[in-house]
C-alpha positions as a Markdown table, in Angstrom:
| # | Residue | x | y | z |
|---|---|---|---|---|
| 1 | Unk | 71.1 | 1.5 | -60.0 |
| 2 | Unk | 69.9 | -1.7 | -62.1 |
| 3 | Unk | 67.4 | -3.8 | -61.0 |
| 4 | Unk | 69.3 | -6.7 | -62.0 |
| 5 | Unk | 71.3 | -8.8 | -59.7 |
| 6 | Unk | 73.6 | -9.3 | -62.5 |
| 7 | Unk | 76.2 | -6.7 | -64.3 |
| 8 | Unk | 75.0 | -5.2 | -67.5 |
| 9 | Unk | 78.6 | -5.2 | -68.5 |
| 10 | Unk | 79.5 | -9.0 | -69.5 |
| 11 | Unk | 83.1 | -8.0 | -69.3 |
| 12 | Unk | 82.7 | -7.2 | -65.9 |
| 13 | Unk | 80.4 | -10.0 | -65.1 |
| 14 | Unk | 82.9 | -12.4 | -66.3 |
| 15 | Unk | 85.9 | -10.7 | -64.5 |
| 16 | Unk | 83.9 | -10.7 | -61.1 |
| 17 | Unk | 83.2 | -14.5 | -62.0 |
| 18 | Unk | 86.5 | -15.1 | -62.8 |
| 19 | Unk | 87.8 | -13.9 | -59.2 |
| 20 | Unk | 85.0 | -15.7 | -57.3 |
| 21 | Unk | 86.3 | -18.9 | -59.3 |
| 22 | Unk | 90.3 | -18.5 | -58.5 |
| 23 | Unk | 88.9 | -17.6 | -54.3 |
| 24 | Unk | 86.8 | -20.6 | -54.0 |
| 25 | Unk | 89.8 | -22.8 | -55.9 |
| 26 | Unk | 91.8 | -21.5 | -53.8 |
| 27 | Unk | 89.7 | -22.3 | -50.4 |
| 28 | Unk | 89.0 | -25.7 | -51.3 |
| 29 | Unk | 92.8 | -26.3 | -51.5 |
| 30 | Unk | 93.0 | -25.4 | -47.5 |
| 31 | Unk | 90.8 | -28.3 | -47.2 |
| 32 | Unk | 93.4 | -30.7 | -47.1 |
| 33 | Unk | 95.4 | -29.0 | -44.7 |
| 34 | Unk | 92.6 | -28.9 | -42.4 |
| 35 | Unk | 91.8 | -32.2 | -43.0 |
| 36 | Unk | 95.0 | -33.7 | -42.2 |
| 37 | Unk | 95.6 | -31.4 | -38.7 |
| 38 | Unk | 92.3 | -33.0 | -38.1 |
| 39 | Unk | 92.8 | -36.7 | -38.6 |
| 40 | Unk | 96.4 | -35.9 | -36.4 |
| 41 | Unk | 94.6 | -34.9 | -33.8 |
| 42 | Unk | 91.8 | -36.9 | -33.8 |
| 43 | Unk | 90.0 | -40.6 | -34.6 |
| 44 | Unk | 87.2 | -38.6 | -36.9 |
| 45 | Unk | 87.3 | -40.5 | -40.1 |
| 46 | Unk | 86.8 | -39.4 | -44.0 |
| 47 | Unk | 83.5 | -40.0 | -44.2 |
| 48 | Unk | 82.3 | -38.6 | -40.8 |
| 49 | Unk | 84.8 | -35.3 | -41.7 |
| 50 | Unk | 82.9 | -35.1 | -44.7 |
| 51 | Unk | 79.7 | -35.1 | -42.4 |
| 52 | Unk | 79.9 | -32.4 | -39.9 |
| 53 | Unk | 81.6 | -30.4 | -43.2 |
| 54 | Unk | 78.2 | -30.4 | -44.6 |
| 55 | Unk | 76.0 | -30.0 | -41.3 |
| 56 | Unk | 78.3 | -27.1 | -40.3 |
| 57 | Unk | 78.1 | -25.7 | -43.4 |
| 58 | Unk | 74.5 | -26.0 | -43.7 |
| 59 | Unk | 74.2 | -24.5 | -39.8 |
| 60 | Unk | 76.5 | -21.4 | -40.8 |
| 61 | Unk | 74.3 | -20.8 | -44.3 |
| 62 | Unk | 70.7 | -21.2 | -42.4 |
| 63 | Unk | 71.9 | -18.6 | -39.8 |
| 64 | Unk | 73.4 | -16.4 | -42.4 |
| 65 | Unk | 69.7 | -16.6 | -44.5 |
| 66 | Unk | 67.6 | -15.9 | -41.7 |
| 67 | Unk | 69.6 | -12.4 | -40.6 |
| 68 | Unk | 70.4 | -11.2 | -44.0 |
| 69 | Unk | 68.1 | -8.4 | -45.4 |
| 70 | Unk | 65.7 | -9.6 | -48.0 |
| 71 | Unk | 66.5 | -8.4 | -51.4 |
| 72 | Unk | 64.2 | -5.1 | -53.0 |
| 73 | Unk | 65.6 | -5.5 | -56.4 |
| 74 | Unk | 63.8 | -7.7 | -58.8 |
| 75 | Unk | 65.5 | -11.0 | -60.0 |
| 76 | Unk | 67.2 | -11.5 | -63.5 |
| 77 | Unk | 65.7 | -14.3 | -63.8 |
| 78 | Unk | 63.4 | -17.2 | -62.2 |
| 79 | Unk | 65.3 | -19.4 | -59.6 |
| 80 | Unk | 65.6 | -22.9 | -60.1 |
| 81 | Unk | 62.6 | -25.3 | -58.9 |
| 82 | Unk | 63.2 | -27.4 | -55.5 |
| 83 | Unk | 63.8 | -30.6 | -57.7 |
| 84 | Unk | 66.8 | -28.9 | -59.6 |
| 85 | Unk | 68.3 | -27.4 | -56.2 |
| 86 | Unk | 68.2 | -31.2 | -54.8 |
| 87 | Unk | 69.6 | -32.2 | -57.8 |
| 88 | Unk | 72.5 | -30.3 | -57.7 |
| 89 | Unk | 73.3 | -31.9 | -53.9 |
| 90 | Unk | 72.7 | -34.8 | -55.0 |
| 91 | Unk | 75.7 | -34.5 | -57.7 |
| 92 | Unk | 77.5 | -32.5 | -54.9 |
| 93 | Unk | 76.8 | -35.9 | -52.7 |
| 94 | Unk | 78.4 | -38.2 | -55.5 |
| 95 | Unk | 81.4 | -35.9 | -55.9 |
| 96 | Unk | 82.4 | -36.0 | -52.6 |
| 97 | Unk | 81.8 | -39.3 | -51.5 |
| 98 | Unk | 82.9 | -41.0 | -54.7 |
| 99 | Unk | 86.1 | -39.0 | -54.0 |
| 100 | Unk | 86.8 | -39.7 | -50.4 |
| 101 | Unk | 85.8 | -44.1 | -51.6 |
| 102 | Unk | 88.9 | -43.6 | -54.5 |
| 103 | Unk | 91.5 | -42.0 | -51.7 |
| 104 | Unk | 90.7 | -45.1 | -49.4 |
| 105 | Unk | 91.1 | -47.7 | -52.4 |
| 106 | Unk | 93.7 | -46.2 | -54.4 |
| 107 | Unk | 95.9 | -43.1 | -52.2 |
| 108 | Unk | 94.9 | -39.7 | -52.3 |
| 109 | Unk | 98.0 | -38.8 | -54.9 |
| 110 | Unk | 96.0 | -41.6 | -57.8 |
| 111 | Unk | 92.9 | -40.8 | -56.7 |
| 112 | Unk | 93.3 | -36.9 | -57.1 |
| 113 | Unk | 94.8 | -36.8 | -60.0 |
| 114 | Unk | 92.2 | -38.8 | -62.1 |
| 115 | Unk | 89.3 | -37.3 | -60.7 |
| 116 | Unk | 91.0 | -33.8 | -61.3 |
| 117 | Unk | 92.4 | -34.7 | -64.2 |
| 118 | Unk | 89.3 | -36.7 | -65.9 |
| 119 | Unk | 86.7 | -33.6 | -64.6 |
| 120 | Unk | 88.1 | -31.4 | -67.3 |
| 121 | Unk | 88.0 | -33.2 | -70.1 |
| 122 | Unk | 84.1 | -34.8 | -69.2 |
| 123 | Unk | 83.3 | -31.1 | -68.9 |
| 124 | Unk | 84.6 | -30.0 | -72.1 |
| 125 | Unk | 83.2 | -33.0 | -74.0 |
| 126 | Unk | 79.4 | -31.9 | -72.0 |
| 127 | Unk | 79.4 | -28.3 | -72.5 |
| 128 | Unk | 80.5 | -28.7 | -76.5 |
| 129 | Unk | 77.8 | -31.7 | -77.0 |
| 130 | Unk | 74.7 | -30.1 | -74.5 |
| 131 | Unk | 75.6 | -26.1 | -74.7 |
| 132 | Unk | 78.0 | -25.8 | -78.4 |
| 133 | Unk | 81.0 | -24.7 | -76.3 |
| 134 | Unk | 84.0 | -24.7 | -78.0 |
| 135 | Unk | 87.5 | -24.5 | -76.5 |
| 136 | Unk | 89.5 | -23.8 | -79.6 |
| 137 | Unk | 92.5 | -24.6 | -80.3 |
| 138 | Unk | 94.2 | -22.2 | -77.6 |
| 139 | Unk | 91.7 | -23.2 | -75.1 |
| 140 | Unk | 92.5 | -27.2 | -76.1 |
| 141 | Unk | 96.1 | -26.8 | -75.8 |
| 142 | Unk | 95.3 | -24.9 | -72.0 |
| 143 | Unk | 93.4 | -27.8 | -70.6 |
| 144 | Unk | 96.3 | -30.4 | -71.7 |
| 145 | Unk | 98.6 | -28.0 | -70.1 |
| 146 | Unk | 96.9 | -28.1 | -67.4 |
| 147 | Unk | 96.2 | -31.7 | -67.1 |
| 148 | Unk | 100.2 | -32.5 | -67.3 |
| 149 | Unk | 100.7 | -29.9 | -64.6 |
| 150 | Unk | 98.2 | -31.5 | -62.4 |
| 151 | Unk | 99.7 | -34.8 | -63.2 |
| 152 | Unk | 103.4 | -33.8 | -62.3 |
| 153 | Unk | 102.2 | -32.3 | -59.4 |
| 154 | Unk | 100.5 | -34.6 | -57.7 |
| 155 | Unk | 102.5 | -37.9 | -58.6 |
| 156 | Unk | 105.4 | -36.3 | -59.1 |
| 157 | Unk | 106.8 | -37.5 | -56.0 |
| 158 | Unk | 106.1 | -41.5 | -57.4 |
| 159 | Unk | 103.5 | -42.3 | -54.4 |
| 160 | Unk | 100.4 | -43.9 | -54.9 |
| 161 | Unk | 99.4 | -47.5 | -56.3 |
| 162 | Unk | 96.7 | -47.8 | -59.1 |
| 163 | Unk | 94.0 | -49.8 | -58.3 |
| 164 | Unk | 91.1 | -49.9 | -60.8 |
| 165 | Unk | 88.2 | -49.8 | -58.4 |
| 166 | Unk | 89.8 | -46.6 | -56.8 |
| 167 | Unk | 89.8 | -45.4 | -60.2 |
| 168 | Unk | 86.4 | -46.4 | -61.1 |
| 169 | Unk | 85.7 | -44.0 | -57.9 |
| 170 | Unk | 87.8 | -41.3 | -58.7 |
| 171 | Unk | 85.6 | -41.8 | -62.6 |
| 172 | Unk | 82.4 | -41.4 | -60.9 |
| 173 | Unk | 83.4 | -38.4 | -58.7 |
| 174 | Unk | 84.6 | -36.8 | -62.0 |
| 175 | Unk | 81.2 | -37.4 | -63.4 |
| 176 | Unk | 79.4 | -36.1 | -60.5 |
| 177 | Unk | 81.6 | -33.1 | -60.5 |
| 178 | Unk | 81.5 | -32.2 | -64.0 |
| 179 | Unk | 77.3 | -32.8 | -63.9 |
| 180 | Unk | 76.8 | -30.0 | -61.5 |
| 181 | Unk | 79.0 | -27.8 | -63.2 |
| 182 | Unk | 77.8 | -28.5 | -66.3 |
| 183 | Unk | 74.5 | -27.9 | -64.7 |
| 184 | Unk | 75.6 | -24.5 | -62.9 |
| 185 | Unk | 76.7 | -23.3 | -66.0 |
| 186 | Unk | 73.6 | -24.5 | -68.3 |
| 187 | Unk | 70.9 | -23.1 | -65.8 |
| 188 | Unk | 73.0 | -20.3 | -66.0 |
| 189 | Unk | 72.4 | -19.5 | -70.0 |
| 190 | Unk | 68.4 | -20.4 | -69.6 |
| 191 | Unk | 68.6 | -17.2 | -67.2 |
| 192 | Unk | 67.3 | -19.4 | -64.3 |
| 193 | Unk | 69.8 | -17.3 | -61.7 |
| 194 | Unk | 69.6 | -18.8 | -58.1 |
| 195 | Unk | 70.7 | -17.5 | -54.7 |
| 196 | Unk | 74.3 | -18.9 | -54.7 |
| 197 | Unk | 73.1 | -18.7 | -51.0 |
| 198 | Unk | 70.5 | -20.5 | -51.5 |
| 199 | Unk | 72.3 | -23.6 | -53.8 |
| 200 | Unk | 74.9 | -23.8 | -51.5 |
| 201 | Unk | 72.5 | -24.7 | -48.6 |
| 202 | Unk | 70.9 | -27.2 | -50.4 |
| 203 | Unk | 73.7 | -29.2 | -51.7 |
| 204 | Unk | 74.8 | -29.4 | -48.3 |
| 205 | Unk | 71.5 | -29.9 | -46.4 |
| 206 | Unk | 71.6 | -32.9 | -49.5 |
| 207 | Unk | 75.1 | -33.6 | -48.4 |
| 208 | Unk | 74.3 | -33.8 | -44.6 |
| 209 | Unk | 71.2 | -36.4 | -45.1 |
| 210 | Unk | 72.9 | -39.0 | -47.4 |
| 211 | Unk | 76.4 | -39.1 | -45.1 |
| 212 | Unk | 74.4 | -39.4 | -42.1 |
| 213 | Unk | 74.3 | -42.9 | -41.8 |
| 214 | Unk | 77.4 | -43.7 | -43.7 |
| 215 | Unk | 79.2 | -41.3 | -41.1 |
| 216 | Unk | 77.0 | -43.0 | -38.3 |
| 217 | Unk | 78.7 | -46.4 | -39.5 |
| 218 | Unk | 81.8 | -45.2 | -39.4 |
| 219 | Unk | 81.6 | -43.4 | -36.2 |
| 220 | Unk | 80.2 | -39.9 | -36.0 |
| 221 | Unk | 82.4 | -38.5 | -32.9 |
| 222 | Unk | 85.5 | -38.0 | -32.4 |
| 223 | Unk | 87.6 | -39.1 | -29.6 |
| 224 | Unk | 90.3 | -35.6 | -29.3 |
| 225 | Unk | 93.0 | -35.0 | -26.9 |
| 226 | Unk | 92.9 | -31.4 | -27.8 |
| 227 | Unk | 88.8 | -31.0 | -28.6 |
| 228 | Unk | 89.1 | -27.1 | -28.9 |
| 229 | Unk | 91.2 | -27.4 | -31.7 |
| 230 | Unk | 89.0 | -30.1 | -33.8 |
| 231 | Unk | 86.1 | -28.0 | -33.3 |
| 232 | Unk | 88.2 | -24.8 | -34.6 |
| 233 | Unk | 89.1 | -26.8 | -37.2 |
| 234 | Unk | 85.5 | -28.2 | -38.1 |
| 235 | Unk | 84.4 | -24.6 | -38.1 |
| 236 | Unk | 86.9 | -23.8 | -40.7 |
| 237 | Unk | 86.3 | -26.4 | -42.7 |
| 238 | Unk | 82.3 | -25.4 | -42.2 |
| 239 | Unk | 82.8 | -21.8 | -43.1 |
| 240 | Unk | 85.5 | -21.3 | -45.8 |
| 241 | Unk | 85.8 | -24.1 | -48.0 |
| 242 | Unk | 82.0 | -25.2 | -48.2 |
| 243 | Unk | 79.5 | -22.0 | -47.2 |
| 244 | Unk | 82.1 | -19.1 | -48.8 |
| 245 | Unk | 84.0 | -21.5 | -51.8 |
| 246 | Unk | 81.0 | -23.3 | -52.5 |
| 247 | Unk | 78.5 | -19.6 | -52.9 |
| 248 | Unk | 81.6 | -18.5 | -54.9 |
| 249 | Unk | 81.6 | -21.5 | -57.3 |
| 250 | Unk | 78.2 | -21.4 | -57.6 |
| 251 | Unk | 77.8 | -18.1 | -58.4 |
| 252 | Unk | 80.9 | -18.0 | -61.3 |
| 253 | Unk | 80.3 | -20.9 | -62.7 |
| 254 | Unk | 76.8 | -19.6 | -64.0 |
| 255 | Unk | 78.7 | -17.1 | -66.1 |
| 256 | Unk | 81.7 | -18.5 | -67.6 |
| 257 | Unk | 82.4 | -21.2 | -70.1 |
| 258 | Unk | 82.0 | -24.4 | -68.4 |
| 259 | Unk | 85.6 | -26.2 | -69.4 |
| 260 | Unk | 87.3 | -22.8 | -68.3 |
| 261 | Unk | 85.5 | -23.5 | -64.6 |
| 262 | Unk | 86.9 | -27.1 | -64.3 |
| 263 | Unk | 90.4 | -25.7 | -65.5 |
| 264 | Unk | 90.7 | -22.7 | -62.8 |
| 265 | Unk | 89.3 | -25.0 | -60.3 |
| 266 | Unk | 92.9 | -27.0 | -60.5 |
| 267 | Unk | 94.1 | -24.1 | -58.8 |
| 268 | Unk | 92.8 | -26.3 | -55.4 |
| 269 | Unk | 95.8 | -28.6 | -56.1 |
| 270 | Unk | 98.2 | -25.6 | -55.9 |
| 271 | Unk | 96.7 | -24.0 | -53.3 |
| 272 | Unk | 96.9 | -27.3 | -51.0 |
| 273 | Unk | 101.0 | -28.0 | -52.3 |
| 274 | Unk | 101.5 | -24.4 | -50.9 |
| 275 | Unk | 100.1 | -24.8 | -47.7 |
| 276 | Unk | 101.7 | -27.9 | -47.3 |
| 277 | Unk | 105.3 | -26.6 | -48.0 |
| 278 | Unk | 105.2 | -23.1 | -46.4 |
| 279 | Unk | 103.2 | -24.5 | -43.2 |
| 280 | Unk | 102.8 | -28.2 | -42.7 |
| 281 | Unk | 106.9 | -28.1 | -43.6 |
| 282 | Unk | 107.1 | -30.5 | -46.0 |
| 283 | Unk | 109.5 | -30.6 | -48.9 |
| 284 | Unk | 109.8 | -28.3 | -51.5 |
| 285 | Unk | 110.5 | -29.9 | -54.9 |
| 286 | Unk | 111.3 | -29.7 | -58.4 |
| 287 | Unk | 107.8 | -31.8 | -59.3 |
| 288 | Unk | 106.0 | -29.1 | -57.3 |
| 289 | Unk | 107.2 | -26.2 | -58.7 |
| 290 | Unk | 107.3 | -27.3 | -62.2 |
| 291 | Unk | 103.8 | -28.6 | -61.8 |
| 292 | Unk | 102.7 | -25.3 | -60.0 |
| 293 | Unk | 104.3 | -24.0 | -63.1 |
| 294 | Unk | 102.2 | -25.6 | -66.0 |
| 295 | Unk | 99.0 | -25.4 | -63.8 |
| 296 | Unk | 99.0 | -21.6 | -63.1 |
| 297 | Unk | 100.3 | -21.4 | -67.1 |
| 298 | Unk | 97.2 | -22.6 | -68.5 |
| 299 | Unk | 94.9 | -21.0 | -65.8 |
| 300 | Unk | 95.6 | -17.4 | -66.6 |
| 301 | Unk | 95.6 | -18.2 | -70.3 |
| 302 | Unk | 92.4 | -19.5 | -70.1 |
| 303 | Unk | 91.8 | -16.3 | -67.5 |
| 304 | Unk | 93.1 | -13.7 | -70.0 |
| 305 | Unk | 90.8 | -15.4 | -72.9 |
| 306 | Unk | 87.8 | -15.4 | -71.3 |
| 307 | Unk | 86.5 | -12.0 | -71.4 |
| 308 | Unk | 87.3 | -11.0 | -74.8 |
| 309 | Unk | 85.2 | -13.8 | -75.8 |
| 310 | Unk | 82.2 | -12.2 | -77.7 |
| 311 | Unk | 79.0 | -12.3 | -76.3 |
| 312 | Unk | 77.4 | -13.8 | -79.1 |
| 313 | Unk | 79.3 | -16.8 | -78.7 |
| 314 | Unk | 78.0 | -20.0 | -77.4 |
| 315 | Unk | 79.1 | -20.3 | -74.2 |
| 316 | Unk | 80.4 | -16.7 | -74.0 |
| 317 | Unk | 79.0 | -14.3 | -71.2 |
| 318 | Unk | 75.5 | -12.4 | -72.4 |
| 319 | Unk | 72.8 | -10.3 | -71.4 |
| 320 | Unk | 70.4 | -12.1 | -69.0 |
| 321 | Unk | 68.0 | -11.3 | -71.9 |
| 322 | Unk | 70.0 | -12.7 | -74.4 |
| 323 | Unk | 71.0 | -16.0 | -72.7 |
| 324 | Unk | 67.3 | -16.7 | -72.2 |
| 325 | Unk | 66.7 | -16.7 | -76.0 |
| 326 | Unk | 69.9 | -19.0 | -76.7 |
| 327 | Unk | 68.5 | -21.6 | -79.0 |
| 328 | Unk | 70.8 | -23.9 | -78.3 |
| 329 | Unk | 70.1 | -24.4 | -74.9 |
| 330 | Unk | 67.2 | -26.9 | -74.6 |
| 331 | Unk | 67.4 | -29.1 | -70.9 |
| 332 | Unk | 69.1 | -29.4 | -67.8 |
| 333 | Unk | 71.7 | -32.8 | -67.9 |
């Protein structure tokens, strides 16, 4: 057995990436759906949801670290200093909070579909300018694929009003979400491979400090007739789309190409249209299906591309020994 955390096959270390990328796209699309049984069945608001999301989450990840076995293998790598780690839920902070400010200025159809749709294309224009990532031309016409499924999707139904401060919002949530990717992905090629664990818990402990006393403001508990069932939901949204798609999306978007993350990541969208039509019962139409369409088009393009990448490539999956040497690679955004 290695004594490296990490695959010696990049093939394989890509394709395991890949998978953790699709689950954790995937949870955070059942977000919604919790969200929404919650605010039915409750007076908790965004900002306090988003809240006990990251002090559940960071409860679940501090019980999981202290039972877990320490590790006898070596590292691959060092781990990132205790400034990078608050760094990264700091960005994780901005994302989510900038997102929830453009839903409440400009409706969670304009305000998804900007931040979405703008996070790809800050991402690709990052990773090419701070890590020589390049898309190519098949990889270019995937993202705009992409971006016009998103977009059909989500305002194909004609809702939402556009309202330039909740797109200023949505703007900076794309920026803080394309930072910590962009960050996942560059500490990733220096070699400096954390505890997805580890990251997770930080960006949420982050989380949890900064929304304390927005949440406080806004009113921290709820007032349920059914209280069981917002605390079941609460500890879903605690467990499986923070601690297990946030250690997923961590961990995967150290290996692969950084604009190919933000793309596979749209999958949320999809994942949340699904849920909505096979068990919240709403509507099934022709702007769903043809933006479910386009979406899941360019995502397994982009899927099937990535491991035949070579490894020499910038931005393409390496040895840990080789990523370290990358010259290219020269700070942290």
């Amino acid at each position: 057995m290695s004594n490296s955390s990490y695959p010696s096959n990049p093939v394989s270390a890509t394709g395991r990436s890949l998978l953790y990328l699709v689950i954790a796209g995937a949870a955070w699309g059942t977000a919604g759906a919790a969200a929404s049984l919650i605010f039915l069945a409750s007076d908790l608001g965004p900002i306090a949801l988003s809240f006990w999301r990251c002090a559940g989450g960071l409860a679940v990840l501090l019980a999981v670290l202290a039972v877990r076995r320490p590790r006898t293998a070596p590292s691959a790598g060092p781990g990132p200093s205790v400034g990078s780690l608050i760094g990264t839920g700091l960005l994780f902070t901005l994302f989510q909070s900038a997102y929830f400010a453009a839903v409440r200025e400009t409706g969670l159809a304009v305000g998804t579909v900007v931040t979405l749709g703008a996070g790809p294309v800050l991402i690709a224009l990052g990773a090419r300018y701070w890590m020589g990532e390049r898309l190519g031309r098949g990889g270019a016409a995937a993202v705009v694929g992409a971006l016009a499924g998103l977009a059909v999707l989500v305002l194909g139904s004609g809702a939402g009003e556009v309202r330039p401060l909740g797109v200023g919002w949505a703007l900076l949530s794309a920026a803080g979400y394309g930072a910590m990717t962009l960050r996942a992905r560059l500490l990733g090629q220096r070699g400096v491979h954390g505890d997805p664990l580890v990251t997770t818990a930080w960006s949420v402990g982050v989380g949890t400090v900064c929304l304390l006393p927005l949440a406080a403001v806004e009113g921290l508990l709820p007032h349920a007739g059914e209280p069981v069932r917002v605390l079941w939901l609460l500890a879903y949204m605690a467990t499986v789309p923070t601690v297990l798609a946030y250690a997923l999306y961590f961990s995967g978007a150290a290996v692969v190409r950084a604009a190919t993350v933000s793309v596979i990541m749209l999958i949320e969208p999809v994942s949340a249209a699904a849920i909505a039509v096979l068990l919240l019962g709403e509507r099934l139409t022709f702007a769903v299906v043809l933006g479910t369409v386009l979406l899941l088009t360019a995502v397994g393009a982009l899927i099937a591309a990535e491991p035949r990448r070579p490894a020499q490539e910038p931005g393409g999956t390496a040895e840990p020994e080789e990523v370290e040497e990358a010259p290219e690679v020269v700070a942290a955004p």
